[in-house]
mmCIF file of the N, C-alpha and C atoms, coordinates in Angstrom:
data_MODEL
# 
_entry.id   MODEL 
# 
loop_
_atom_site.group_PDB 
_atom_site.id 
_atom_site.type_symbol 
_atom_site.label_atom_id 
_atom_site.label_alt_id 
_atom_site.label_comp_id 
_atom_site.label_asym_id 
_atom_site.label_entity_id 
_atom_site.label_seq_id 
_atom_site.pdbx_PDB_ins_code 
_atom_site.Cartn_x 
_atom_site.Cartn_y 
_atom_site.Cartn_z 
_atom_site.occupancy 
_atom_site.B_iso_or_equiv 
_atom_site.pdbx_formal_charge 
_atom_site.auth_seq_id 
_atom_site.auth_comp_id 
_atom_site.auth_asym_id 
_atom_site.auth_atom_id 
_atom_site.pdbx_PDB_model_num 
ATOM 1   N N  . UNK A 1 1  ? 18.383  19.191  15.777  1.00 0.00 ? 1  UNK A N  1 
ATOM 2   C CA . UNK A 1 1  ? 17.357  18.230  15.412  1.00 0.00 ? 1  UNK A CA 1 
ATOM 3   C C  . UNK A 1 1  ? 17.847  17.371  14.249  1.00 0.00 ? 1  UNK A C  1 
ATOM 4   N N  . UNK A 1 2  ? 18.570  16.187  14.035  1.00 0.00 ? 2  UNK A N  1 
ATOM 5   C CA . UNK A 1 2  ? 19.048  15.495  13.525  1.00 0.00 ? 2  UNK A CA 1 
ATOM 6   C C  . UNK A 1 2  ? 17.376  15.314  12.760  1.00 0.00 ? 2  UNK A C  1 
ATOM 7   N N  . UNK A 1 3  ? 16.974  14.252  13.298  1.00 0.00 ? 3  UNK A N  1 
ATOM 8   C CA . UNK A 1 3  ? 15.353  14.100  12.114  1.00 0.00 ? 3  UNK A CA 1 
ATOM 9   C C  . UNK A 1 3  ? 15.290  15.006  11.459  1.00 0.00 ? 3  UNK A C  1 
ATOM 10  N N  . UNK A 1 4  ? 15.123  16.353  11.694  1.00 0.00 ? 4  UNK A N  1 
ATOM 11  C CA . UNK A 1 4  ? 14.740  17.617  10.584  1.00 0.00 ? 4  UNK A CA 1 
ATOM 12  C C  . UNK A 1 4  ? 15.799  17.337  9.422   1.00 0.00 ? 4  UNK A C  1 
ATOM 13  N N  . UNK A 1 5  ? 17.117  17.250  9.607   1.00 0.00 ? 5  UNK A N  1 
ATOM 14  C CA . UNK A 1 5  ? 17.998  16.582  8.511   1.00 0.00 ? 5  UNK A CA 1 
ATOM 15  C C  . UNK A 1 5  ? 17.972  16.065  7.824   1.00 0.00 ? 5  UNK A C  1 
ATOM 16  N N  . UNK A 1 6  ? 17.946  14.934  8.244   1.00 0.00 ? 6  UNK A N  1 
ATOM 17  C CA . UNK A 1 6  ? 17.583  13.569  7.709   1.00 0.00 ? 6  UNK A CA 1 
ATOM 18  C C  . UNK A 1 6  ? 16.124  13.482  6.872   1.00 0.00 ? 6  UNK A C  1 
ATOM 19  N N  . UNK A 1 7  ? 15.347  13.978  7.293   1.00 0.00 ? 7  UNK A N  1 
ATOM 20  C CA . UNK A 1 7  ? 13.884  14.101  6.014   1.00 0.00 ? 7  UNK A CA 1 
ATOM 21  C C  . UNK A 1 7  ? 14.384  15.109  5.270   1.00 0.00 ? 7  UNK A C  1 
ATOM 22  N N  . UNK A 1 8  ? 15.072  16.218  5.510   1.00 0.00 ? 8  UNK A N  1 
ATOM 23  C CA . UNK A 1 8  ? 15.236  17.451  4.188   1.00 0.00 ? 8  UNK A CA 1 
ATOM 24  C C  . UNK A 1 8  ? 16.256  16.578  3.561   1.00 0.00 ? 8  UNK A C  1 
ATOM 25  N N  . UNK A 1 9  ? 16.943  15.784  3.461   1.00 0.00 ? 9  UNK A N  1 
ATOM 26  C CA . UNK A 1 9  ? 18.237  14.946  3.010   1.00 0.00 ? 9  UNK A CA 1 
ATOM 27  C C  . UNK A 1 9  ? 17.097  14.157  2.352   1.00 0.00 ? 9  UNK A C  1 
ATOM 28  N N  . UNK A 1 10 ? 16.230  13.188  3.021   1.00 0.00 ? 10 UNK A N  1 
ATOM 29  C CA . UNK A 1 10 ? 15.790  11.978  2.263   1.00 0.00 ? 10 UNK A CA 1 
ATOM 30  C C  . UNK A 1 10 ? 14.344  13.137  1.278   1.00 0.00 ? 10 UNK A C  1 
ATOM 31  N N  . UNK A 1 11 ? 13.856  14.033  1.410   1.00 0.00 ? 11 UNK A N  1 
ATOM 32  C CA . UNK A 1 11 ? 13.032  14.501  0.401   1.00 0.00 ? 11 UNK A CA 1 
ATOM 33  C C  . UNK A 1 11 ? 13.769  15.360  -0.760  1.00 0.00 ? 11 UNK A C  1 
ATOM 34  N N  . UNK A 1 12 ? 14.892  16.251  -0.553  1.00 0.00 ? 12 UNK A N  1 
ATOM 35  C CA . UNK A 1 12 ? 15.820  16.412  -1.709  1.00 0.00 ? 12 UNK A CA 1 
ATOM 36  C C  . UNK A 1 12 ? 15.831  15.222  -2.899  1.00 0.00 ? 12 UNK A C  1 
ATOM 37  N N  . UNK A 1 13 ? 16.497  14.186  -2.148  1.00 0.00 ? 13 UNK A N  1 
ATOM 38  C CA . UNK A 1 13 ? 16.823  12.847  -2.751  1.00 0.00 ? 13 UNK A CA 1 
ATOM 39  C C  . UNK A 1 13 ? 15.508  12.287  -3.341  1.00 0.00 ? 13 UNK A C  1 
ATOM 40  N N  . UNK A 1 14 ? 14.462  12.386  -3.273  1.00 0.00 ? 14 UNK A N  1 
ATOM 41  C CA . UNK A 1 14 ? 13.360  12.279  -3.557  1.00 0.00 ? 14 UNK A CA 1 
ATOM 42  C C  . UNK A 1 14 ? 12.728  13.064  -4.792  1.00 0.00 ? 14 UNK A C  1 
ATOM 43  N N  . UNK A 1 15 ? 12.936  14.289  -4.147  1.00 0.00 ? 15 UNK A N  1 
ATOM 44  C CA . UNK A 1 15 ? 12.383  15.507  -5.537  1.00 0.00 ? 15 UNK A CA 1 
ATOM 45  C C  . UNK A 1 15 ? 13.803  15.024  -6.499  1.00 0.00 ? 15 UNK A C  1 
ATOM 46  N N  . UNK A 1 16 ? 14.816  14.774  -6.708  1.00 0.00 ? 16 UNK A N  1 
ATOM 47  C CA . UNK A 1 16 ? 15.745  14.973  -7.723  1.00 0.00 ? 16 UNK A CA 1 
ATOM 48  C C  . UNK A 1 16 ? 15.384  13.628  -8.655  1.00 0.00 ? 16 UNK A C  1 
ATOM 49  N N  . UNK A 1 17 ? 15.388  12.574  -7.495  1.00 0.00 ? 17 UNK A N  1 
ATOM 50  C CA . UNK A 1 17 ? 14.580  11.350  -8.383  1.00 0.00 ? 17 UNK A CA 1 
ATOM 51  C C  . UNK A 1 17 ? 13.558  11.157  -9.252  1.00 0.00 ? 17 UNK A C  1 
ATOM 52  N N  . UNK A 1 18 ? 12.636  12.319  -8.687  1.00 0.00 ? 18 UNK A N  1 
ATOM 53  C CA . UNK A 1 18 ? 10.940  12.610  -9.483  1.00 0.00 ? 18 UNK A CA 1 
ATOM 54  C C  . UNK A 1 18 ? 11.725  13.043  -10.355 1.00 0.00 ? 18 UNK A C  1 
ATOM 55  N N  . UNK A 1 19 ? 12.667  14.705  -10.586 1.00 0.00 ? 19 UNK A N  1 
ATOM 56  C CA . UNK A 1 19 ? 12.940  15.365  -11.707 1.00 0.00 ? 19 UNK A CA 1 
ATOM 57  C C  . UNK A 1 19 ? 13.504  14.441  -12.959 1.00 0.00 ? 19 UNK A C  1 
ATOM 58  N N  . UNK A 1 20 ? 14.087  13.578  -13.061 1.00 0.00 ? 20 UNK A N  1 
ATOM 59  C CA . UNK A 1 20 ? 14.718  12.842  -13.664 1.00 0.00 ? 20 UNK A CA 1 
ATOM 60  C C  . UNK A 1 20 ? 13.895  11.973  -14.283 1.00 0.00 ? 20 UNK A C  1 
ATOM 61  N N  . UNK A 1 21 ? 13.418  10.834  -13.175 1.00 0.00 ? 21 UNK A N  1 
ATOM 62  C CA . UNK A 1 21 ? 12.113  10.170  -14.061 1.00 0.00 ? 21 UNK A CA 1 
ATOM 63  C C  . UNK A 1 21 ? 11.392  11.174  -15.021 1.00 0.00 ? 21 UNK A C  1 
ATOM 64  N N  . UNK A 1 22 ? 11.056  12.411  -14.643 1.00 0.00 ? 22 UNK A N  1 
ATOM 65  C CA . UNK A 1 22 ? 9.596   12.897  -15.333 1.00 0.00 ? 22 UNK A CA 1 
ATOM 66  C C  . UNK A 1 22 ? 10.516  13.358  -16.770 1.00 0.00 ? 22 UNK A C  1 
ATOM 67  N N  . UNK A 1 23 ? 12.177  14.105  -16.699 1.00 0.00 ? 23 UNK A N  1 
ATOM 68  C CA . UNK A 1 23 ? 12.539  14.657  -17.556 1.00 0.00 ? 23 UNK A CA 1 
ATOM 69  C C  . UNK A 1 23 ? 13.184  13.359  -18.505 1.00 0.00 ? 23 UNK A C  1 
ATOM 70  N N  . UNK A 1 24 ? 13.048  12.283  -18.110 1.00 0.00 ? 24 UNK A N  1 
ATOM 71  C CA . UNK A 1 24 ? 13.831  11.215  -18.550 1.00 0.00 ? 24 UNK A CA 1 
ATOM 72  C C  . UNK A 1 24 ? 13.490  10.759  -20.048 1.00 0.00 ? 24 UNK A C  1 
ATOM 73  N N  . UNK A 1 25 ? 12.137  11.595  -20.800 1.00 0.00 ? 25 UNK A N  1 
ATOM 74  C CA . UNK A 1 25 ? 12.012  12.100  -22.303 1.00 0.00 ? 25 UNK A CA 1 
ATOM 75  C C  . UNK A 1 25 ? 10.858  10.766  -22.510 1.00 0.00 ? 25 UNK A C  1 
ATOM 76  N N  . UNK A 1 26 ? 12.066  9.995   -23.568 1.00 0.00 ? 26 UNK A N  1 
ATOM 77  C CA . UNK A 1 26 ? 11.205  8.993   -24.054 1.00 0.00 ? 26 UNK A CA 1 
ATOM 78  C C  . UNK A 1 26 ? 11.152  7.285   -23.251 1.00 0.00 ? 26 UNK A C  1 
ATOM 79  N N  . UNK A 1 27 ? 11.934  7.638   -22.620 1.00 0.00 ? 27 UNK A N  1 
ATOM 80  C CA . UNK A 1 27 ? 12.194  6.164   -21.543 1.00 0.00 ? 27 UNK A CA 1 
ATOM 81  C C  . UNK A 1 27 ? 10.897  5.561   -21.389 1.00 0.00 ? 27 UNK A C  1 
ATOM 82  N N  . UNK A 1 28 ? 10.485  4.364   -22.027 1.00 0.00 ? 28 UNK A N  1 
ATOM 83  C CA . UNK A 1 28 ? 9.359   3.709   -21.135 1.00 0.00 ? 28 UNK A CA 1 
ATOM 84  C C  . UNK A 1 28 ? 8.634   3.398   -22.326 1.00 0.00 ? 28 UNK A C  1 
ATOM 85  N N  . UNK A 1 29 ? 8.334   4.619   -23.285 1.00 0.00 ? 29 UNK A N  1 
ATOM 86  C CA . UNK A 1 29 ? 7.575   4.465   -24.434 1.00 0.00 ? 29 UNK A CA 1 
ATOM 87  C C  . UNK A 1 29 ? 7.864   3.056   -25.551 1.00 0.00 ? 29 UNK A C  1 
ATOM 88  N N  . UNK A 1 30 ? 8.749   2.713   -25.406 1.00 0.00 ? 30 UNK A N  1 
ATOM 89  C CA . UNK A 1 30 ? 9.115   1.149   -25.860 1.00 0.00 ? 30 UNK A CA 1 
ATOM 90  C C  . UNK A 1 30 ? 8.554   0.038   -25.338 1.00 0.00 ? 30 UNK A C  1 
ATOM 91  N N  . UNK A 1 31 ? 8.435   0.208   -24.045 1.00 0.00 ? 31 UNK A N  1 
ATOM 92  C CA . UNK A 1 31 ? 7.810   -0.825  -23.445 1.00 0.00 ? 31 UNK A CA 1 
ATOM 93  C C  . UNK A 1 31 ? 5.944   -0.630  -23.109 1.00 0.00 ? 31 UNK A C  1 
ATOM 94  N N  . UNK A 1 32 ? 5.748   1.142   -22.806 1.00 0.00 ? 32 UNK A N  1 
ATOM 95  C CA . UNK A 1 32 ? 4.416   1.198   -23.076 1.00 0.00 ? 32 UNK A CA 1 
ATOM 96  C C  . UNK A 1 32 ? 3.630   0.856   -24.724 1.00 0.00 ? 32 UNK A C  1 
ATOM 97  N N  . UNK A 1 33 ? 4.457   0.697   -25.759 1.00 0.00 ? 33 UNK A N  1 
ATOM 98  C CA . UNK A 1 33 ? 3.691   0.543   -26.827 1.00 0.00 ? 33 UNK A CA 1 
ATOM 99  C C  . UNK A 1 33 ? 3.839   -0.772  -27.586 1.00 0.00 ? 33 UNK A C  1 
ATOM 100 N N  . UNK A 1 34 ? 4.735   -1.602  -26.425 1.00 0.00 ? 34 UNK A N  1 
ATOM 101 C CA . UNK A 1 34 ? 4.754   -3.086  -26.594 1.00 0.00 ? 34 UNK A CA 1 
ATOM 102 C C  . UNK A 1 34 ? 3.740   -3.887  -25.654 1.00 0.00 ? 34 UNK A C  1 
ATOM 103 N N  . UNK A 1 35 ? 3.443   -3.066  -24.838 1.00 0.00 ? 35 UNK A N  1 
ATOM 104 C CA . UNK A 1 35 ? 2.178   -3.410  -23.798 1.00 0.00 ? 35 UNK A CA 1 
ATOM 105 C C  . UNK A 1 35 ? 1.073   -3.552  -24.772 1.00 0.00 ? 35 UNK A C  1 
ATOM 106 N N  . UNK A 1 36 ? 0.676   -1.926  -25.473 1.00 0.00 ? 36 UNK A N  1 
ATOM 107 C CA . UNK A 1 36 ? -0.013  -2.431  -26.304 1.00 0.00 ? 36 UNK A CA 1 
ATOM 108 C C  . UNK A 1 36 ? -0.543  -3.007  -27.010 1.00 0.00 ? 36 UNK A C  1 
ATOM 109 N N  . UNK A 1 37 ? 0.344   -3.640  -28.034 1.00 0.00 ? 37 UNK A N  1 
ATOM 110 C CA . UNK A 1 37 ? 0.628   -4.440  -29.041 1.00 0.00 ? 37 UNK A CA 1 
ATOM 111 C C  . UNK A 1 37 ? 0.467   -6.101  -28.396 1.00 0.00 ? 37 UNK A C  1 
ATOM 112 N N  . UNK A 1 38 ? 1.004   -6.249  -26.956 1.00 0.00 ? 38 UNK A N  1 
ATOM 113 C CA . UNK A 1 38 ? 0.128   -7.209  -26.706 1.00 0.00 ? 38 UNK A CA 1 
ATOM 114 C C  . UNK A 1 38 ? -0.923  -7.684  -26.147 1.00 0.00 ? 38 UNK A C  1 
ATOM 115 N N  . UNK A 1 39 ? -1.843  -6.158  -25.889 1.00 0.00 ? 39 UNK A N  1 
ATOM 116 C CA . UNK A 1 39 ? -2.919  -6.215  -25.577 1.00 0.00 ? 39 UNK A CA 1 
ATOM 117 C C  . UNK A 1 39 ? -4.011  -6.311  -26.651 1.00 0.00 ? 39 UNK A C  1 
ATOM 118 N N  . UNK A 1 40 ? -3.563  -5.965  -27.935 1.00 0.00 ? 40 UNK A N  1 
ATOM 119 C CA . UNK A 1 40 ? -4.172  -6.277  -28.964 1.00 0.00 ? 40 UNK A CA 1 
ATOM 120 C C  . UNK A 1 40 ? -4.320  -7.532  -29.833 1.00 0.00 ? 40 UNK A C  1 
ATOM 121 N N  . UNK A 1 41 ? -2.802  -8.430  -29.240 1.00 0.00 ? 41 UNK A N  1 
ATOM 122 C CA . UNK A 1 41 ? -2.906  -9.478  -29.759 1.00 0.00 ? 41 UNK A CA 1 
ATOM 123 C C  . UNK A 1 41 ? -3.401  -10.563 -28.907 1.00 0.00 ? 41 UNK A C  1 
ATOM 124 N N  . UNK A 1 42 ? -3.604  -10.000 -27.931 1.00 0.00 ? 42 UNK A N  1 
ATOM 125 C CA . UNK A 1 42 ? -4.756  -10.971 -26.913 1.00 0.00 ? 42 UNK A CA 1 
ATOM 126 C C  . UNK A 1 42 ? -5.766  -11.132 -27.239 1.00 0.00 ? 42 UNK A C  1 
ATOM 127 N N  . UNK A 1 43 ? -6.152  -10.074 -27.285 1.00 0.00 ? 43 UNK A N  1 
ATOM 128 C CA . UNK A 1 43 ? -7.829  -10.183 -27.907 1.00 0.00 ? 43 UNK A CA 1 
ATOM 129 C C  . UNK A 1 43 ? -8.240  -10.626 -29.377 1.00 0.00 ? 43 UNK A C  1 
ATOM 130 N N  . UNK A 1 44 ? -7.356  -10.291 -29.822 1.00 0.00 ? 44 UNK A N  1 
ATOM 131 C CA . UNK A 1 44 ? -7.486  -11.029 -31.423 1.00 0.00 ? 44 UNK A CA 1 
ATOM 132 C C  . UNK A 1 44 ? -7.438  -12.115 -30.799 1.00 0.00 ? 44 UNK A C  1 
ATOM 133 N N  . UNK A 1 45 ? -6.269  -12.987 -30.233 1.00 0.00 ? 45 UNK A N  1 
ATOM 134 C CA . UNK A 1 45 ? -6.491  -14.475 -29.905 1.00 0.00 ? 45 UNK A CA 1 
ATOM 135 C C  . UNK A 1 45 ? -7.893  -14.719 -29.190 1.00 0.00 ? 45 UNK A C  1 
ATOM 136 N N  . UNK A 1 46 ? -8.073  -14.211 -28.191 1.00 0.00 ? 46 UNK A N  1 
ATOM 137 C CA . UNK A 1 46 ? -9.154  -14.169 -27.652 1.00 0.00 ? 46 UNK A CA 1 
ATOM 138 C C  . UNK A 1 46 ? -10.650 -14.317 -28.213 1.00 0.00 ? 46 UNK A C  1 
ATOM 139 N N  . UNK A 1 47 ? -10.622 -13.528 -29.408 1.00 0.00 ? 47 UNK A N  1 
ATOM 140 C CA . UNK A 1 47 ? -11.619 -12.990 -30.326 1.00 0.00 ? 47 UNK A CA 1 
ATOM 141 C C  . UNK A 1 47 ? -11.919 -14.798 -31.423 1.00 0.00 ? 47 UNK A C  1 
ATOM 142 N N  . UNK A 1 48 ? -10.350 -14.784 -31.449 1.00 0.00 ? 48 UNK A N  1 
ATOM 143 C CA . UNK A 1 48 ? -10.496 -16.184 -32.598 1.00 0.00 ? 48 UNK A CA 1 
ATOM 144 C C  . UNK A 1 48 ? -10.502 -17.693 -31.650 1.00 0.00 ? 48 UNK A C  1 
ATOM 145 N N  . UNK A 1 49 ? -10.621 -17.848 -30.352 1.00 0.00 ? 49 UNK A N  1 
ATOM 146 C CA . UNK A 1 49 ? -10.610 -18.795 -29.526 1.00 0.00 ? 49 UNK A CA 1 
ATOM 147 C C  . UNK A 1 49 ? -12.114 -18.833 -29.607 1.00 0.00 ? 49 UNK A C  1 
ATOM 148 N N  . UNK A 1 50 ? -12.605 -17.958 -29.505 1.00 0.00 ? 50 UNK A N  1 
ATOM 149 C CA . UNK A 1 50 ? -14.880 -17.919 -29.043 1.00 0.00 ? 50 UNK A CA 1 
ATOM 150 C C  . UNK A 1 50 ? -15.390 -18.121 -30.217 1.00 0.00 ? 50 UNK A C  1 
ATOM 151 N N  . UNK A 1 51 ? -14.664 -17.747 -32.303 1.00 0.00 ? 51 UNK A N  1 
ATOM 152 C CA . UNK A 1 51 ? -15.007 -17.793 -33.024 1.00 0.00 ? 51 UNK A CA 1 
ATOM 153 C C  . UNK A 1 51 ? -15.165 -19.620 -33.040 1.00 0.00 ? 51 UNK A C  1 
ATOM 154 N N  . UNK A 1 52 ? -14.077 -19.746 -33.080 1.00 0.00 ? 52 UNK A N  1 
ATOM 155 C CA . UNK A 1 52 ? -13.852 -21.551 -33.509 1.00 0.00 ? 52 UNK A CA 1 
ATOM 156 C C  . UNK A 1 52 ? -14.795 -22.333 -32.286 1.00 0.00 ? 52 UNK A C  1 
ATOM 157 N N  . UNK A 1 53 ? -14.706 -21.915 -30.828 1.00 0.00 ? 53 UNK A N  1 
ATOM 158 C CA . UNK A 1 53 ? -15.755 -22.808 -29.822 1.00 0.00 ? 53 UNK A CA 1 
ATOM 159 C C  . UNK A 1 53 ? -16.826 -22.436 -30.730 1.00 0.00 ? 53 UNK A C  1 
ATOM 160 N N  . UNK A 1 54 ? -17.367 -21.550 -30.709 1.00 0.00 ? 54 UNK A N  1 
ATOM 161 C CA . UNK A 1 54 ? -18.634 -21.698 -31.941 1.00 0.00 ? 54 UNK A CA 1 
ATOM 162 C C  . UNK A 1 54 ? -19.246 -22.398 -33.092 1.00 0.00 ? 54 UNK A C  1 
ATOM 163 N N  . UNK A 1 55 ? -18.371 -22.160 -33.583 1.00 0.00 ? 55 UNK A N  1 
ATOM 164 C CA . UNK A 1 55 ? -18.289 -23.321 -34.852 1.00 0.00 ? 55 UNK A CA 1 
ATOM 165 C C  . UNK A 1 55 ? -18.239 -24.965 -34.123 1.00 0.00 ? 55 UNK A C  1 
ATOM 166 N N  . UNK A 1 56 ? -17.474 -24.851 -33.262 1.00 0.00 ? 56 UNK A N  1 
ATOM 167 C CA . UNK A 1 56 ? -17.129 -26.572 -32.659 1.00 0.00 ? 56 UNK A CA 1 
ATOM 168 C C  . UNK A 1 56 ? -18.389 -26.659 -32.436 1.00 0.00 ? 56 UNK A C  1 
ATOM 169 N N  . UNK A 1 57 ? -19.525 -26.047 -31.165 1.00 0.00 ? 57 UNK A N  1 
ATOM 170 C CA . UNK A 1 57 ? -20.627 -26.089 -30.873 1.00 0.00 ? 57 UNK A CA 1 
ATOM 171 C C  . UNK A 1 57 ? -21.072 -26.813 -31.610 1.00 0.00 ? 57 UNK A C  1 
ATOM 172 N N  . UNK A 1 58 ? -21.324 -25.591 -32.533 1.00 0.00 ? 58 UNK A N  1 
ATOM 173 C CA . UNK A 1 58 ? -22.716 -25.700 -33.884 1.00 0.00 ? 58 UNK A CA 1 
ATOM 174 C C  . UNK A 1 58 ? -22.697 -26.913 -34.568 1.00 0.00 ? 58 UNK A C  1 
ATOM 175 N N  . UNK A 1 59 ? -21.207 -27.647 -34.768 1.00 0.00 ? 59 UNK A N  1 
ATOM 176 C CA . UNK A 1 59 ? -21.119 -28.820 -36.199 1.00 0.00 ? 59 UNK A CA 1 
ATOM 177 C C  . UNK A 1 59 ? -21.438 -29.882 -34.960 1.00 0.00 ? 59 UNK A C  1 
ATOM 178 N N  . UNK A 1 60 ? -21.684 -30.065 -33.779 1.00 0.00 ? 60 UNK A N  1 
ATOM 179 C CA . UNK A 1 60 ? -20.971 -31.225 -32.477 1.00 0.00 ? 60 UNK A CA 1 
ATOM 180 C C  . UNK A 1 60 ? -23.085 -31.114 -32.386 1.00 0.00 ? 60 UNK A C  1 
ATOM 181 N N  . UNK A 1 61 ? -23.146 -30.100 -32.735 1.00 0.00 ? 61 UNK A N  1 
ATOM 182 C CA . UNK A 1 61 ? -24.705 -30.480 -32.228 1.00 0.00 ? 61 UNK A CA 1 
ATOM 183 C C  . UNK A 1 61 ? -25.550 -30.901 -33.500 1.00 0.00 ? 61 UNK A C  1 
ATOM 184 N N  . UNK A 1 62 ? -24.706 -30.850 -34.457 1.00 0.00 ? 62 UNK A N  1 
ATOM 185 C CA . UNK A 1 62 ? -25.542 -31.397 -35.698 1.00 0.00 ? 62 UNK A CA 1 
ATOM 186 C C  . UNK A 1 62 ? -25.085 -32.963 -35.750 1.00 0.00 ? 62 UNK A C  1 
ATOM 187 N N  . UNK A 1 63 ? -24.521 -33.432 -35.359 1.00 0.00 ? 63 UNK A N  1 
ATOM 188 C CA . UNK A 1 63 ? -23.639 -35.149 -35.069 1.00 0.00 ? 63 UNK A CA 1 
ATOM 189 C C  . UNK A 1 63 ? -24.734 -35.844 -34.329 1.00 0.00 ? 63 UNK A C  1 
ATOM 190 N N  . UNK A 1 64 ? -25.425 -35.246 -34.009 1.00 0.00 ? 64 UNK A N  1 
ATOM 191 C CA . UNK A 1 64 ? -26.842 -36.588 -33.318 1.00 0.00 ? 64 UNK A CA 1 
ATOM 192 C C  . UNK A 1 64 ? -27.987 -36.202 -34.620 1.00 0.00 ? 64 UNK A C  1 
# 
């Protein structure tokens, strides 16, 4: 049965790939805590984009 092979061949190759990623330590954590960092500076922008439309509002409706 060649197929029976060929999947115990391609799931070996599979589990050794998982082992590695999972043991692969700190890999990733550089880029997960730069994700962060610009998920925080989104929203600060974000946060200071709705502050200032506000203000624009408020002074644009005192002009009549």
């Amino acid at each position: 049965m060649p197929e029976l092979t060929y999947l115990t061949a391609t799931l070996t190759l599979l589990r050794e790939r998982w082992r590695e990623s999972r043991d692969g330590g700190d890999r990733g954590s550089v880029t997960l805590e730069q994700v962060a960092i610009a998920a925080g500076l989104l929203a600060i922008a974000i946060a200071a984009v709705a502050v200032i439309g506000r203000v624009v509002v408020k002074y644009t409706g005192k002009l009549n």
